[in-house]
N, C-alpha and C positions, 0 to 999 in steps of 0.2 A: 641520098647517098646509099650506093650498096653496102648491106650490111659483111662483105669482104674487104672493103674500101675503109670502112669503121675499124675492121680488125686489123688490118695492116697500118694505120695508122697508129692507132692503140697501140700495136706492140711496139711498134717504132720508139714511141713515145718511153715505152717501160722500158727499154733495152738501153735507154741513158737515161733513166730515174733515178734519184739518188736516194734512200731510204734513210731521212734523218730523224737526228734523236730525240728526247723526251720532250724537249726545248721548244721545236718544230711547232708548223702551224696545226698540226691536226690533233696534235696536244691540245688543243682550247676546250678542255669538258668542263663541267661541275656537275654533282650530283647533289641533289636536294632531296629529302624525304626527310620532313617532320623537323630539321632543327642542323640537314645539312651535312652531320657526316659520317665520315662510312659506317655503315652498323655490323655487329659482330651478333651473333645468333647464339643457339645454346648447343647443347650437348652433340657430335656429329653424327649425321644419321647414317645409320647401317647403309651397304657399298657406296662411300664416299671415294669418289677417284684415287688413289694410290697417290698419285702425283701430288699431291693437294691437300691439306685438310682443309673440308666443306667451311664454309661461313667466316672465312681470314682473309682479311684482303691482301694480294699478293701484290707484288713489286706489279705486276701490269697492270692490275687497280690503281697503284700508289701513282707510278709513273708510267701515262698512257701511253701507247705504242703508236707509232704513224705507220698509214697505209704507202702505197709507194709515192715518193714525192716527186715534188715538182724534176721538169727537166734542169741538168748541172745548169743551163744557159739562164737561167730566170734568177731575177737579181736575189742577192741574199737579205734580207729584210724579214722581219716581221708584222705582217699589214694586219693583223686584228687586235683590236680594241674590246671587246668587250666578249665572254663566255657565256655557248651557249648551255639552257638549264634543262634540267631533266627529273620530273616525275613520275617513278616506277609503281606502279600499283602492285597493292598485295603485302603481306607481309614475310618475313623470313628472311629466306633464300628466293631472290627473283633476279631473273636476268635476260636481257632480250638479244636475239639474232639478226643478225642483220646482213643483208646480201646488194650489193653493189652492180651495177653495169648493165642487166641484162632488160629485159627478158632476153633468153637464149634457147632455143626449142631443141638445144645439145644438151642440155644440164639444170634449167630451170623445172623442165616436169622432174626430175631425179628428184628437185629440192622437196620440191611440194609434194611428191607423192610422201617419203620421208615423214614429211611435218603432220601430212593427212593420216600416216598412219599412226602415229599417238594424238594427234587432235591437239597441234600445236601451233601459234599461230608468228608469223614473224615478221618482220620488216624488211620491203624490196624498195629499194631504191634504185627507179628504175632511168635510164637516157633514152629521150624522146623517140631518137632514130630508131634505135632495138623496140623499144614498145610500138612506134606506127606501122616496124613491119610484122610484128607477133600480136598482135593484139586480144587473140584468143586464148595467150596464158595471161595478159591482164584481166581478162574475164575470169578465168579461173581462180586468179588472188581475190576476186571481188568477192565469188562467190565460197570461197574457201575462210572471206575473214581475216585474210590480211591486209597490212597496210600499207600502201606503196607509196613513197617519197619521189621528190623530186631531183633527180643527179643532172640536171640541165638535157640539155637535145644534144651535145657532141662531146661531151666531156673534156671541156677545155681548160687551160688553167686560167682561174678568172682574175687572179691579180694582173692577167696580160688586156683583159679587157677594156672597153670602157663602158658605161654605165648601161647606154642604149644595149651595145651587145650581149651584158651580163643578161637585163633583163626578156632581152628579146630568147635566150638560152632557156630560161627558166619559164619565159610565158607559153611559148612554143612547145612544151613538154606539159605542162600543166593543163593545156589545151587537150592533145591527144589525153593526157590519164582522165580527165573529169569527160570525151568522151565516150572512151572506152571503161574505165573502173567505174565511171559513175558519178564520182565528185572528183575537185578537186585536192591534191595531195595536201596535207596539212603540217609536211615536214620537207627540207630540205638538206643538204650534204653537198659540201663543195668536191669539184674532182679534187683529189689527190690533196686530201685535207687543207688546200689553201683558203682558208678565211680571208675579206676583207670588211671594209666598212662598209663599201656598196655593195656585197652581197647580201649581208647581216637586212639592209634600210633594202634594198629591193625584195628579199623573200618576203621581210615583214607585209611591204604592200600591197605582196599577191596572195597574203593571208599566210604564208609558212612561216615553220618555226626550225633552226637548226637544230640540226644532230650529229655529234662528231660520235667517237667511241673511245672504249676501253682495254679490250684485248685487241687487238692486229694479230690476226693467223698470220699472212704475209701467203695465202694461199697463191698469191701471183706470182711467187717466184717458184711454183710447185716442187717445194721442198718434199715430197712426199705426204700419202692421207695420215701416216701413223703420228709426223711431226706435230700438222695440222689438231690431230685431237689429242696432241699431248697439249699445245700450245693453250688449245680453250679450256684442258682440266686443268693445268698449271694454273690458269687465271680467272677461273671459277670463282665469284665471291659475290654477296649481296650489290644489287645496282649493274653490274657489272656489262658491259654491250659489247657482242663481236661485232667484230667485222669479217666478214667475207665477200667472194664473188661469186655470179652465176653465169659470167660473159665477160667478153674481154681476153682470152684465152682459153689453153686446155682446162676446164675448171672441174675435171670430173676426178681427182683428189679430194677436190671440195666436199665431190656430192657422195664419194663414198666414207668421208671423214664425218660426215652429219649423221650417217646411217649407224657409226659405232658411237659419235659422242652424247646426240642423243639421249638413248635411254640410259644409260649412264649416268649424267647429270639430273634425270627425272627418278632415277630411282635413287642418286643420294639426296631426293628432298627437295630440288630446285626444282621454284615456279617459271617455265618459261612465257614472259608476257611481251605488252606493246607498251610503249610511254602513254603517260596523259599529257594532253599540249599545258601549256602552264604560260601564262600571260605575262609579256616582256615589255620593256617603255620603249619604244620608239627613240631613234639615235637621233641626232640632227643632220641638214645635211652637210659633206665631208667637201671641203673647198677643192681637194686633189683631184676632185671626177667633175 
């Protein structure tokens, strides 16, 4: 598929997304470190965001924000069972980045130059189609030290699938990153945060692990860059994971919204890192698929 063909679909798709609430599927996180929850830090370090006092978890910590969701037309249900977990390395103040859709060779060199200039590293989560046609910025995450996930080959919504095609999404993308990045991705993220149980038992089988988030810029509705880095200082806190995009739209809000929030949050004392994968029990299989 042309990657113009990808975007008009894409937007198709956002232009009747409905963006729902806390409740929603892309609400399914937990955060673990040491005993589980959220941790509060000491004293706040000198330029802590205005917006925010550093090391407090805020309401989009408490209650996670969803990326854009499914279309109105997709039944209303709740198809996941079980959350996924998350191990942050480091102590303190730590939090990871995270970038959805691309590669995009509009907006993802912006990110990474960005990242490369304080020497920080982040997580892409990349769809097969955008990575088999750029495959020289998955080189570049390779060698840059990032780590790139798996967002399926079309970004479909997967509660609409069935098991063959969830998985044949997820294989066909895993294929191109392990032979472009070099291995295979070790993390997974459904489109438009819909979880189900064959998504959860299929990533597991191809070795990935989910990862929803915790702040939503909502950078796809290009609210503006300024909103964009109030939205991630408002919701700065230990464990903490954006969401953003690097494709899928105009995303260059995005990529000048990183450039101010940034050192910002590295000069009030936040470590920006990657998770550690963390070992899950296998579901059984779901009689619905």
């Amino acid at each position: 598929m042309q990657k113009d063909q990808l975007f008009t679909r894409r937007e198709a798709l956002l232009a009747g997304a409905a963006v729902v609430g806390a409740a929603g599927t892309a609400s399914l996180f937990a955060w673990r470190a040491g005993g589980g929850s959220p941790v509060r830090t000491g004293a706040p370090a000198a330029g802590a965001p205005a917006h925010h006092p550093p090391g407090r978890p805020s309401a989009y910590r408490l209650q996670p924000l969803t990326g854009y969701g499914p279309p109105r037309t997709a039944p209303a249900r709740t198809p996941v069972r079980r959350e996924p977990l998350l191990r942050i390395t480091g102590r303190g103040r730590t939090m990871v980045l995270t970038f959805d859709d691309g590669p995009d060779p509009r907006y993802t060199p912006g990110i990474l130059d960005t990242l490369a200039e304080y020497d920080v590293h982040a997580m892409f989560f990349v769809c097969g189609e955008m990575a088999a046609d750029h495959p020289h910025l998955l080189t570049r995450m390779a060698d840059e030290g990032h780590t790139v996930g798996n967002h399926t080959w079309s970004h479909p919504l997967l509660t609409k699938l069935t098991r063959r095609q969830i998985r044949s999404e997820m294989t066909r993308t895993s294929e191109v990153v392990e032979d472009v990045y070099g291995e295979r991705p070790r993390w997974f993220r459904a489109p438009y945060g819909a979880w189900n149980r064959a998504a959860f038992q299929l990533g597991s089988e191809l070795g990935m692990e989910p990862l929803a988030w915790t702040v939503d810029t909502l950078d796809w509705t290009t609210p503006g860059a300024s909103t964009i880095v109030d939205r991630v200082e408002d919701g700065a806190a230990p464990g903490v994971v954006v969401l953003s995009h690097d494709a899928g739209g105009d995303r260059s809000q995005s990529v000048r919204a990183l450039r101010r929030y940034l050192p910002r949050l590295l000069d009030s004392g936040y470590h920006i890192t990657v998770p550690q994968r963390q070992r899950t029990q296998a579901l059984p299989p779901d009689p619905a698929f």
